[in-house]
C-alpha positions in Angstrom: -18.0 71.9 -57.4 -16.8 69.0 -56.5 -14.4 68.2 -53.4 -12.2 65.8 -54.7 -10.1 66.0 -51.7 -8.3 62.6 -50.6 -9.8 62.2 -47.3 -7.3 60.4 -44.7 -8.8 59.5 -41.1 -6.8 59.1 -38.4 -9.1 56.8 -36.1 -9.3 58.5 -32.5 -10.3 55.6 -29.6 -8.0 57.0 -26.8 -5.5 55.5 -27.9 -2.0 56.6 -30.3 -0.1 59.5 -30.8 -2.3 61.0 -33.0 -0.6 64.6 -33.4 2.3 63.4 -34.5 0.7 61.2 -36.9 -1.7 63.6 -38.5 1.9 66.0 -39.0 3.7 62.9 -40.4 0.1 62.4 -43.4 0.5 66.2 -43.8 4.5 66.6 -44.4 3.7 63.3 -46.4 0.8 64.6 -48.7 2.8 68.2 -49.3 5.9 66.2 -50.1 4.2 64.4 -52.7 1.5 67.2 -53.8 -1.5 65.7 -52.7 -4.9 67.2 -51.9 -5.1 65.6 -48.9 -7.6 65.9 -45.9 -5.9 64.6 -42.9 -8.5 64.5 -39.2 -8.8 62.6 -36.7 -11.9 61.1 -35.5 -14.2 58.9 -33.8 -17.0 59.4 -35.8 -18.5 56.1 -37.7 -19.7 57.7 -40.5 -16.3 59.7 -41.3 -14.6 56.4 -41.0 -17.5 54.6 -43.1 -16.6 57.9 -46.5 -13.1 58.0 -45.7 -10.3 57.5 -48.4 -7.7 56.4 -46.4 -7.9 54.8 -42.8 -5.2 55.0 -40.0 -5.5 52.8 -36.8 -2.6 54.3 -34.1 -2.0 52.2 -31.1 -0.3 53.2 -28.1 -0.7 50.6 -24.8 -2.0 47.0 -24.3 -3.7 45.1 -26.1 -7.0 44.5 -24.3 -7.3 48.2 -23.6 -7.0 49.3 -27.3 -9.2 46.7 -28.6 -11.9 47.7 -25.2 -11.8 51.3 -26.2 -11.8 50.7 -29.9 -15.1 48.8 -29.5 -16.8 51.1 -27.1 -17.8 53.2 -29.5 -20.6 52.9 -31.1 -21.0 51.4 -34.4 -17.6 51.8 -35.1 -16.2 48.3 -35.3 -19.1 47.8 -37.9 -17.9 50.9 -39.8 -14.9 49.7 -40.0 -15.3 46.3 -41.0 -17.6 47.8 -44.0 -14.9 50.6 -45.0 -12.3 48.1 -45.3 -13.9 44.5 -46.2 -16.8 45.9 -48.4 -15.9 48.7 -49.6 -12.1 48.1 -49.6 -10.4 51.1 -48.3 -7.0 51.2 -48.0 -5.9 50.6 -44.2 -2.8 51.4 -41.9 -2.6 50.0 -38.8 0.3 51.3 -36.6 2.0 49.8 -33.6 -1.0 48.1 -31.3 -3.2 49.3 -34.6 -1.2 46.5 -36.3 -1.6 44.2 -33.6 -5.1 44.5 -33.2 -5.4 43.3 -36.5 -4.3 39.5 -35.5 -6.7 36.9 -34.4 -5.8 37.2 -30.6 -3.2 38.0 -27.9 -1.4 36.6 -25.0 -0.6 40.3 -23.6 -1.9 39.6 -19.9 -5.4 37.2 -20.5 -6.0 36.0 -23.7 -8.1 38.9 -25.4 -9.6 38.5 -29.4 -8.9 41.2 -32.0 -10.4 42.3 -35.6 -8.9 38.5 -37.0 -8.5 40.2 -40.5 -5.2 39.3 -40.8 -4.9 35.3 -38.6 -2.5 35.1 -36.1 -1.0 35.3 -33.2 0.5 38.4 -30.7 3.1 36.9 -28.1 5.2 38.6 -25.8 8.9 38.7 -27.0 11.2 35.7 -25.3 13.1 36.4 -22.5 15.3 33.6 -23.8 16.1 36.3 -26.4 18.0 38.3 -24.4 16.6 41.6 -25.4 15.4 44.3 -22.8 11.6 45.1 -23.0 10.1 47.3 -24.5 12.2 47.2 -27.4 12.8 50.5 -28.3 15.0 51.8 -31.0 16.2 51.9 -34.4 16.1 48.7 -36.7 16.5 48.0 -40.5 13.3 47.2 -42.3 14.0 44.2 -44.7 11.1 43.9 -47.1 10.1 40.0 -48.1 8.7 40.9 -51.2 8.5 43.6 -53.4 5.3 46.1 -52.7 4.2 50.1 -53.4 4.3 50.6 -50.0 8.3 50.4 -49.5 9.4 51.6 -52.9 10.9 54.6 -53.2 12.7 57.0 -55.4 16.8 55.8 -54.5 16.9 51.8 -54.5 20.1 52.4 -51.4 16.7 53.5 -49.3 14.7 49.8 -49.7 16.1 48.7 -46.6 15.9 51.6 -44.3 15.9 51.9 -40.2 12.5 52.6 -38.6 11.7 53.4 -34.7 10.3 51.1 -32.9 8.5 50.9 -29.0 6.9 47.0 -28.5 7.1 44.7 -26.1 4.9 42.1 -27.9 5.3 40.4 -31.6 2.7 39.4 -34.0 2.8 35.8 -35.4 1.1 35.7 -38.7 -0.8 32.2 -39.5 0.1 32.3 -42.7 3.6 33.8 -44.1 2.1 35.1 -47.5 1.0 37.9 -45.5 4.6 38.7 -44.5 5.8 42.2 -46.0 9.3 43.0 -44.1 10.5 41.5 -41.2 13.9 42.6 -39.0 16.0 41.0 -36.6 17.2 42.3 -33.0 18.4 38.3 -31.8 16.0 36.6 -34.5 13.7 37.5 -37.4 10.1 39.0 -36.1 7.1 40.1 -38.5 7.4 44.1 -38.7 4.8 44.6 -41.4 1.8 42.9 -42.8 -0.5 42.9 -45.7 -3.4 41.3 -47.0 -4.7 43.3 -50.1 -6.1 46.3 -48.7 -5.0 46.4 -45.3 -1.3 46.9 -43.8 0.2 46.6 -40.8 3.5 47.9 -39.4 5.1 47.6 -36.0 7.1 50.2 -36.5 6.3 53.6 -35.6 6.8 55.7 -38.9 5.9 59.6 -37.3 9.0 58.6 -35.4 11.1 57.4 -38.5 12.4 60.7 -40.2 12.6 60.5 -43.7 12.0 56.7 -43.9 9.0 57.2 -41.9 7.7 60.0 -44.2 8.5 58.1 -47.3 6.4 55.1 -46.0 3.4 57.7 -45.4 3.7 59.0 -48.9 3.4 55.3 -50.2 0.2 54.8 -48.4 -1.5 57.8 -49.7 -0.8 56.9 -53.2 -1.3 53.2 -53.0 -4.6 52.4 -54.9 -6.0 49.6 -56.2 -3.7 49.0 -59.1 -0.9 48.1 -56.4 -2.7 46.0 -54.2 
C-alpha cells in the first residue's frame, strides 16, 4: 500500500529551535487533519523526497550559512528540492535570512540568493533596543494562502519576534507582509515556492499555528 503521508522536514544544521517547531507542524497538521510526517534531519536525500521543507534559524548569519553548508551535499539537495523540483519552502528567522543575497551581520558573508537582497543590521537612529524582541502586528501587502484564515478580524494578527538584523528585498514584488516598530521592515517574503518569515511562528500561539496550517496546505494551485 501506498504511504501517501505528507512528509514535512524540518532541516537540522545546528541551528533553530527545532522541538518547538516540529510540535508547532504537528498541533498544525492535527488541527487541520492532515497525514502529516513531521522529522527533523540532516539527511540530503530526506530533504531531496520531502513534501514540505522548513529552514529554522537561531544565531548569526555567517554561522548558519557555515553550518548549513558543511554538510554534505546538502546545499545541492536543497537547491534541487526547491528550484527543480519545486517544493514548497519555509524559512524561519535566520532560515529566512539566509535566503537573501548577502549580509552585513559582522563581515560581509553570501547566502542561498534565491530571494535578492540585502540583510542589514537594524538602525540605531531607530531608536529601538536590540534584539528586537516581542510581539508585532503582521500586515500582509498582498493577498496570499499563506495568511488566510477562517475569521477575516485574524488577517492582521501579532506574531513573536527575536532579530537584530532586517532583510532588504531587491525587488518589492516579493514583499508579503511587513510591520512597523519606528518604520516599516520586510517580515515575510515569497517568491513562488519559497517563503520567508522573520517572525518566529512556534512562538505565536494561535496565529503562529494558523500560519503552519497554511503552509501545509499550500500547493501549487496557490502559488
Amino acid at each position: 500500500m501506498q504511504n501517501n503521508k505528507l512528509k514535512v522536514a524540518i532541516v537540522d544544521y545546528g541551528s533553530g529551535n527545532l522541538k518547538s517547531v516540529v510540535s508547532a507542524f504537528k498541533m498544525a497538521a492535527r488541527m487541520a487533519s492532515i497525514d502529516c510526517n513531521v522529522f527533523v534531519t540532516n539527511d540530503p536525500d530526506d530533504i531531496r523526497n520531502s513534501d514540505k521543507i522548513v529552514l529554522p534559524g537561531v544565531g548569526n548569519y555567517s554561522d548558519c550559512y557555515k553550518k548549513l553548508s558543511t554538510i554534505p551535499n546538502m546545499l545541492d539537495s536543497l537547491d534541487y528540492a526547491i528550484n527543480t523540483r519545486l517544493i514548497h519552502f519555509l524559512g524561519i528567522c535566520v532560515g529566512m535570512q539566509l535566503l537573501s543575497s548577502f549580509s552585513l551581520e559582522g563581515k560581509k558573508s553570501y547566502g542561498l540568493n534565491w530571494i535578492p537582497g540585502l540583510v542589514t543590521r537594524i538602525p540605531l537612529s531607530w531608536n529601538v533596543r536590540t534584539p528586537h524582541m516581542g510581539w508585532n502586528q503582521i500586515k500582509p501587502t498582498k493577498l496570499h494562502f499563506l495568511f488566510s484564515t477562517i475569521s477575516s478580524n485574524e488577517f492582521n494578527h501579532n506574531a513573536y519576534f527575536v532579530h537584530s538584523y532586517v532583510y532588504n528585498p531587491l525587488s518589492l514584488s516579493n514583499v508579503l507582509a511587513t510591520t512597523s516598530f519606528s518604520k516599516n521592515i520586510t517580515v515575510a517574503i515569497h517568491k513562488r515556492n519559497i517563503v520567508g518569515i522573520q517572525f518566529h511562528p512556534e512562538k505565536s500561539h494561535n496565529f503562529g499555528i494558523m500560519f503552519c496550517k497554511n503552509f501545509l496546505l499550500w500547493s501549487e494551485k496557490f502559488n
